[in-house]
N, C-alpha and C positions, 0 to 999 in steps of 0.2 A: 301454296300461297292462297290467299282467301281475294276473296272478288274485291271486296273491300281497299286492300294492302295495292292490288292488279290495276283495278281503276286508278287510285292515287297514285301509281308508278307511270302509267299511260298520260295520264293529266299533265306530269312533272317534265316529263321526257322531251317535246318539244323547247323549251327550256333552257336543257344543259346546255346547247352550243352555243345559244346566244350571250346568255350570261356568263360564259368559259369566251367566248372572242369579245365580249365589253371588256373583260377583268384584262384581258392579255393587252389589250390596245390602247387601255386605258398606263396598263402597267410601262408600255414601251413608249409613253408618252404621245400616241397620235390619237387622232379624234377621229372616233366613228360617226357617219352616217346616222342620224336617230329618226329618219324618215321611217313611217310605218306603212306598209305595203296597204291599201283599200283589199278587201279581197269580196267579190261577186256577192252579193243576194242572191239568190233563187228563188228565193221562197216555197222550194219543194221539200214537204216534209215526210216524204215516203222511203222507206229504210233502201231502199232499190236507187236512188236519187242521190240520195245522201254516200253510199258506197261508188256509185258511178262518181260525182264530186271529188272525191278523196284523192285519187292520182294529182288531178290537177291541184289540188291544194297543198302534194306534197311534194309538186315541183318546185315549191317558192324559195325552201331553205337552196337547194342545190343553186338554183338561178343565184339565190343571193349570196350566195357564197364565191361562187364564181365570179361576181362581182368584185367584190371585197378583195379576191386574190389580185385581180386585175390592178385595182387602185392600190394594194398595200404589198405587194409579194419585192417589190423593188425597193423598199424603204427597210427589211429586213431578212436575216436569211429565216430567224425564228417563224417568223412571220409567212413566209413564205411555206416554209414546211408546215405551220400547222396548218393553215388551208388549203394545202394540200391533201393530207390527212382529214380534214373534215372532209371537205368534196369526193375522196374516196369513201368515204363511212355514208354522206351521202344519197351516192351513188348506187352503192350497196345495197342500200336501204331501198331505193327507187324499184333495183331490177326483183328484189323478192317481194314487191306491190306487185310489181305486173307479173310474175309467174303464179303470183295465189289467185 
């Protein structure tokens, strides 16, 4: 895979869930939330800064996922399994940040 193809896929990939639980929530008729999270300035631009950053940055999806189950896991079962399944996908994702 070319660095090119790698960055473009990296770029894309925060992304897929949001716009996969719009289409689904939109599909079953309820209304999402469209608040947008503020997230920190820092103003640190040192690669050591920016990596340290990153965990906390990518607790936002699971936070808000778990959210979203909270508010909509009772309105369906569809509903309720897929955020379940994201928040495990997640999750997943969380513990092999902190093991690298």
């Amino acid at each position: 895979m070319e660095i090119k193809e790698f960055n473009s896929n990296e770029l894309n990939e925060p992304m897929f869930h949001p716009e996969q639980t719009i289409e689904l929530l939109i599909e079953l008729d309820s209304q999402p939330d469209l608040k947008v999270v503020e997230i920190e300035e820092t103003y640190r631009r040192v690669i050591k800064d920016t990596l340290d950053d990153g965990p906390e940055y990518e607790s936002y999806p699971l936070i808000s996922y778990k959210k979203l189950f909270i508010n909509f896991a009772n309105l369906s079962v569809v509903l309720e399994e897929y955020f379940r399944s994201i928040i495990s996908e997640e999750y997943q994702y969380s513990l092999e940040l902190t093991d690298a």
